[in-house]
C-alpha positions in Angstrom: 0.0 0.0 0.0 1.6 2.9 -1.0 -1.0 5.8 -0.5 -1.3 5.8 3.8 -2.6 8.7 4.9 -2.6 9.8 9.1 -6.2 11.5 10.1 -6.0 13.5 13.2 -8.5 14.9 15.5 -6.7 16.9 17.8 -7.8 17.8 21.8 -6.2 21.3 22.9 -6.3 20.4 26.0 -4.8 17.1 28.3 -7.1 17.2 31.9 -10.3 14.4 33.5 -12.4 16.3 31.1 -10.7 16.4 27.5 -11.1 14.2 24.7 -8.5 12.3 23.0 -6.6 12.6 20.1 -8.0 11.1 17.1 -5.1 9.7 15.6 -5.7 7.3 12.6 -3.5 5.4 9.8 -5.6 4.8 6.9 -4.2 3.3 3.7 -5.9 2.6 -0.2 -4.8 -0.2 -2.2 -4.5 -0.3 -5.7 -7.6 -1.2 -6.3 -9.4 1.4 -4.9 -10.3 0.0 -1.7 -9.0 1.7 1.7 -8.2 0.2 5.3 -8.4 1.4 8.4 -4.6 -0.1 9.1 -3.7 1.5 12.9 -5.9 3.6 15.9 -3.0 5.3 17.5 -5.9 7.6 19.5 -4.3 9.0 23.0 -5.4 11.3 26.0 -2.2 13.2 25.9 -0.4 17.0 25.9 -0.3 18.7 22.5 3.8 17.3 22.8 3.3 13.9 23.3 0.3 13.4 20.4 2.1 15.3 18.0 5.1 13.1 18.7 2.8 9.8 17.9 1.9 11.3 14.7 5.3 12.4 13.7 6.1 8.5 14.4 3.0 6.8 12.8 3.5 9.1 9.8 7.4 7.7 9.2 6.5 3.9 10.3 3.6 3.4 7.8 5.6 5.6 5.2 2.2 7.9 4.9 2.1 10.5 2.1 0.4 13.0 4.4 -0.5 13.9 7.7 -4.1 15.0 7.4 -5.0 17.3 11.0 -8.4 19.3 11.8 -7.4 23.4 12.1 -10.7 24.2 14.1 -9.4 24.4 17.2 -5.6 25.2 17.0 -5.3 27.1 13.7 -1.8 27.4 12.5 -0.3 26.5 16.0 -0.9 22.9 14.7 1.1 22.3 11.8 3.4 24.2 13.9 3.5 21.9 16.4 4.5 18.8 14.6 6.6 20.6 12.4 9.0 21.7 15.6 9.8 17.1 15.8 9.7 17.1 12.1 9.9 19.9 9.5 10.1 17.3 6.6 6.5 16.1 7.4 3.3 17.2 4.7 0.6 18.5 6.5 -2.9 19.2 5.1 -5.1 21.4 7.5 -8.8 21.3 7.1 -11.5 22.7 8.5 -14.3 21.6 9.7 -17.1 23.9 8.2 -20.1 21.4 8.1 -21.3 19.2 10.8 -20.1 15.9 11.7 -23.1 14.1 10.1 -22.6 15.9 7.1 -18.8 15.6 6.9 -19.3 11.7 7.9 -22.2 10.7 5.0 -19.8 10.3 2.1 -17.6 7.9 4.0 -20.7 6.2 5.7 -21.5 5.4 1.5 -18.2 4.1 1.0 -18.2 1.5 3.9 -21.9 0.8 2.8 -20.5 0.2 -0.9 -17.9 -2.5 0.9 -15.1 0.3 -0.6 -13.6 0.6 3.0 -12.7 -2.2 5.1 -10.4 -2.3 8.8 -7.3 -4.2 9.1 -8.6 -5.8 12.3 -11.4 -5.0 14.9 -11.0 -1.2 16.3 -13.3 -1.6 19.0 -13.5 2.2 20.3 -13.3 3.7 16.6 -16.2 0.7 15.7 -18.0 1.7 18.9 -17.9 5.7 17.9 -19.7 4.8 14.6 -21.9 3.0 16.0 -23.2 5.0 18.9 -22.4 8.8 17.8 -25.4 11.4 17.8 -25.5 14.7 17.4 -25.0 16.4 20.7 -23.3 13.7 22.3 -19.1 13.9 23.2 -17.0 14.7 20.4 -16.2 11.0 18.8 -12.3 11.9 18.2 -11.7 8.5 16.7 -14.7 9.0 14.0 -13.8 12.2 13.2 -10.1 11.5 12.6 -11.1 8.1 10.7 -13.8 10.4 7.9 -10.7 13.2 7.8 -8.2 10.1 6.7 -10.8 8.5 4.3 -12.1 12.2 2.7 -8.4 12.5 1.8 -8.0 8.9 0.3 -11.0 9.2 -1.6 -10.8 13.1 -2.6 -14.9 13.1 -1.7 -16.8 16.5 -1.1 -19.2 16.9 1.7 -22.8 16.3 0.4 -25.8 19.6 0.7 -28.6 16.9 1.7 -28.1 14.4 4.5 -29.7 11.3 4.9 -29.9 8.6 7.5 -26.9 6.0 7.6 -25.9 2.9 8.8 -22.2 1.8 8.5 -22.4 -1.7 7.6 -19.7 -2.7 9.0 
C-alpha cells in the first residue's frame, strides 16, 4: 500500500475532562479500496500526540499527515513541524457538521469500498453510537478526515440517515 494517509483529530487540551486525540492510519490499495490499518488515538499533551503522529506518519511511510485546524489554527502544523519539519501537512476545516462531513464515508463502507485491518473496538463503537449532541467522537472524526483524503470526496448539501455496515 503505498497511499497511507494519518487522520487527526486533535484535543487542545490534556485534563479528566478532554477528549482524546483522534489519531488514525488509513491506507488505499490499488484497487481502490481503503483500510483502516492503525488507531493510535491518545489522552495526551499537544507534545506527546504530536510526537505519535510524527512516528506513525514515518512507520507506515504515509504521504500525508491530514489534522483538523478548528481548534488550533496554524499553531498545529506548527507543532508537529518543531519534531519534524520534513513532514506534509494538510489542515482542514471543519465547516459542516459531523453528520454531514461523515455521510460520504458512511456510503463508502456501505459500498464495501472501506474495510479495517482488524477490529477497532473504540473507533467501531464511535460509529456506531455517535449522535449529534453527544461527546465529540475523536476517533470517528479522525477516521472520515483520513478517508475524505484517500478518496478526494466533497461533503454532500442533503443528509440522509446512515448505517455503516460494518
Amino acid at each position: 500500500m503505498n497511499n497511507i494517509v494519518i487522520g487527526v483529530d486533535p484535543a487542545m487540551t490534556n485534563n479528566n475532562e478532554s477528549d482524546e486525540t483522534g489519531i488514525i492510519v488509513a491506507g488505499m490499495d490499488g484497487f481502490g479500496k481503503a483500510y483502516v490499518l492503525d488507531d493510535l488515538s491518545i489522552s495526551a499533551t499537544p507534545n506527546a500526540w504530536a510526537k505519535r503522529v510524527v512516528d506513525a506518519y514515518h512507520r507506515y511511510s504515509a504521504r500525508l499527515i491530514v489534522v483538523e485546524r478548528n481548534a488550533g489554527g496554524d499553531l498545529l502544523e506548527n507543532l508537529l513541524r518543531s519534531i519534524d519539519a520534513s513532514v506534509k501537512i494538510k489542515t482542514v476545516y471543519a465547516h459542516k457538521s459531523k453528520i454531514a462531513r461523515a455521510e460520504p464515508i458512511v456510503i463508502l463502507y456501505q459500498k464495501k469500498m472501506i474495510f479495517h485491518a482488524r477490529q477497532f473496538q473504540k473507533l467501531e463503537t464511535q460509529m456506531a453510537t455517535y449522535e449529534p449532541k453527544s461527546p465529540s467522537p475523536d476517533r470517528l472524526d479522525a477516521m472520515v478526515w483520513a478517508m475524505t483524503e484517500l478518496f478526494n470526496v466533497s461533503t454532500p448539501t442533503k443528509i440522509q440517515p446512515f448505517v455503516w455496515n460494518l
